[in-house]
C-alpha positions, 0 to 999 in steps of 0.5 A: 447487493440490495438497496437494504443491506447497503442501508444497513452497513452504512448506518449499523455497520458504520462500513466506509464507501470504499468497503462497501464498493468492495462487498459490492464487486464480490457479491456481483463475482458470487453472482456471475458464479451461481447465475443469480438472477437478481440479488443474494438473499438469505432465503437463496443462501439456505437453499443454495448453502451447500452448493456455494461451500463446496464449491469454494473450498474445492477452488482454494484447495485447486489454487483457482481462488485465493484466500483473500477471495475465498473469505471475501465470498464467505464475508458476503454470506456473513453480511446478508444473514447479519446486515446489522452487526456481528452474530446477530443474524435472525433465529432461523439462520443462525445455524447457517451463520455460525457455519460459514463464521467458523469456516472464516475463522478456521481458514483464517487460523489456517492461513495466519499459521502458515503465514508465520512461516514466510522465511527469508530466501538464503539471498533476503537473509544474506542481504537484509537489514532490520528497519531499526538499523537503517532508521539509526543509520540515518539518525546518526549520519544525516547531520554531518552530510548536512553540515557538511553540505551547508559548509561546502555546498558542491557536487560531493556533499549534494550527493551523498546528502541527497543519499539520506533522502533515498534512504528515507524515501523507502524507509520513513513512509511506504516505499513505492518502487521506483516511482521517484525516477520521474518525479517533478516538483511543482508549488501547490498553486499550481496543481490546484489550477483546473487547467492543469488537473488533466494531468494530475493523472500521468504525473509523479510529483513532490507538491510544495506550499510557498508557505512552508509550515502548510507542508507537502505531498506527494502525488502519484499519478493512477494512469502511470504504470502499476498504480492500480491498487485500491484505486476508484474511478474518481482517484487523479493520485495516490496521495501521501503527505510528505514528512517534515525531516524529507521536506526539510531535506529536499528544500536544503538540496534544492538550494544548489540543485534547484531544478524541476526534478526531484533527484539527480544523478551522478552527473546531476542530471535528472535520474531516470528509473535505471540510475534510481535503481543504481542510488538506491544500491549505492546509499545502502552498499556505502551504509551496511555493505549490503546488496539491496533494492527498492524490492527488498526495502518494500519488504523490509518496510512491511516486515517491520510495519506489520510484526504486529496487529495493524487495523485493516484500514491502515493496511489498506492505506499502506497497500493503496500508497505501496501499490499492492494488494494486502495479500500481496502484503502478507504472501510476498513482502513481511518476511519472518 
């Protein structure tokens, strides 16, 4: 990318650093593809137009490139004949806009119909539950396991209150997979000490402030296993604040479990990934008598989210906290 066509995104477009990091990556991709010596510009796209459609099409349609990789290198096209907004390219290459611009939209047409039909496998359908369902479950039910646990604080009532956590962990924010398995608790303070920022990376953590009305977060740690997406060099964690109602759930339970861990399991020890996986079956076989794991509450979760239009850069802060592409999104996990 040039030094003018990054000026011009970031003071016409108004383009975020993290979007222009991402045109940057697919122009050196379209680089290395067509042997470009230095930069694309408008004058190699009129010469080379052809060439560079014909061979992405011929790649989509062998599966060799994805879709999101066919309009992301139709998009740097876009931007290089019209750096300073939508449709507004120079007289001379409007005709070579307008062609690569229908392409986007024709493909984009192409793939949103086909997306519509990302049914339900017979085992999703048999076992899923509409996101209404589980947010109305926990509506009615979370305040008798609180009174209940409040009256008679023991092993009983601290599970089955700490159920209604795990159903909200992978309901009421973005569900991660089985990440809370390993996830440690630490005040605010402490996090924030240099000493300790080294870590910050291999670590999966609920941070809390002493000041309780100055909230939570929770921090997942880019150098633990499949935290990759949307990630920079510069990231330590993945970071999502912590709702008030989980916050007001894991402080109640910590009242009688007041370890370092976050969840526990049946024999109130700290879970590790494959007892997770058993609470997670358990809470949901006990509320709807269905068969369902962190994967298919990932789906549920999208499928509700993105039913209708959501703005790409809310998408992409969903997928960053999910830990997968937006493409992944859209092809695997929203079901219809």
């Amino acid at each position: 990318m040039n030094v003018s066509l990054r000026r011009s995104l970031k003071t016409h477009r108004k383009s975020k650093d993290s979007s222009i990091r991402c045109y940057e990556s697919n122009f050196l991709f379209m680089k290395k593809k067509f042997n470009v010596s230095r930069v694309i510009t408008e004058n190699w796209i009129s010469k080379n137009i052809d060439l560079v459609i014909d061979t992405y099409l011929e790649e989509l349609e062998n599966e060799k490139i994805t879709h999101a990789k066919f309009i992301a290198q139709l998009t740097c096209l876009l931007l290089t004949l019209s750096p300073k907004g939508r449709k507004q390219p120079k007289k001379k290459y409007e005709h070579l806009y307008n062609r690569v611009n229908d392409l986007v939209v024709k493909h984009n047409n192409d793939y949103a119909a086909k997306k519509s039909k990302q049914e339900k496998t017979e085992k999703e359908e048999n076992n899923w539950i509409n996101h209404d369902e589980i947010v109305a479950y926990i509506k009615k039910n979370e305040p008798i396991a609180i009174k209940a646990f409040k009256a008679n604080k023991n092993k009983t009532t601290f599970l089955n209150l700490q159920q209604m956590l795990i159903m909200r962990l992978y309901s009421d924010i973005p569900p991660r997979r089985l990440d809370y398995q390993n996830m440690t608790i630490m005040d605010y303070k402490d996090y924030k000490n240099p000493a300790f920022k080294k870590h910050i990376r291999s670590r999966n953590l609920w941070v809390y402030h002493k000041q309780k009305s100055k909230g939570s977060f929770f921090s997942f740690g880019v150098a633990l296993p499949k935290t990759q997406a949307y990630i920079t060099d510069d990231d330590d964690a993945v970071i999502w604040e912590c709702p008030k109602q989980i916050q007001k759930l894991i402080y109640l339970l910590r009242t009688h479990q007041g370890e370092k861990s976050l969840l526990y399991n049946t024999k109130l020890k700290a879970i590790n990934k494959s007892s997770l996986s058993k609470l997670i079956s358990k809470a949901f076989k006990t509320a709807f008598n269905k068969n369902v794991g962190s994967s298919m509450l990932r789906k549920i979760y999208d499928s509700n989210k993105f039913k209708n239009d959501v703005p790409l850069e809310e998408r992409i802060k969903i997928a960053r906290m999910m830990n997968h592409s937006i493409m992944v999104s859209m092809t695997h996990y929203t079901k219809h």
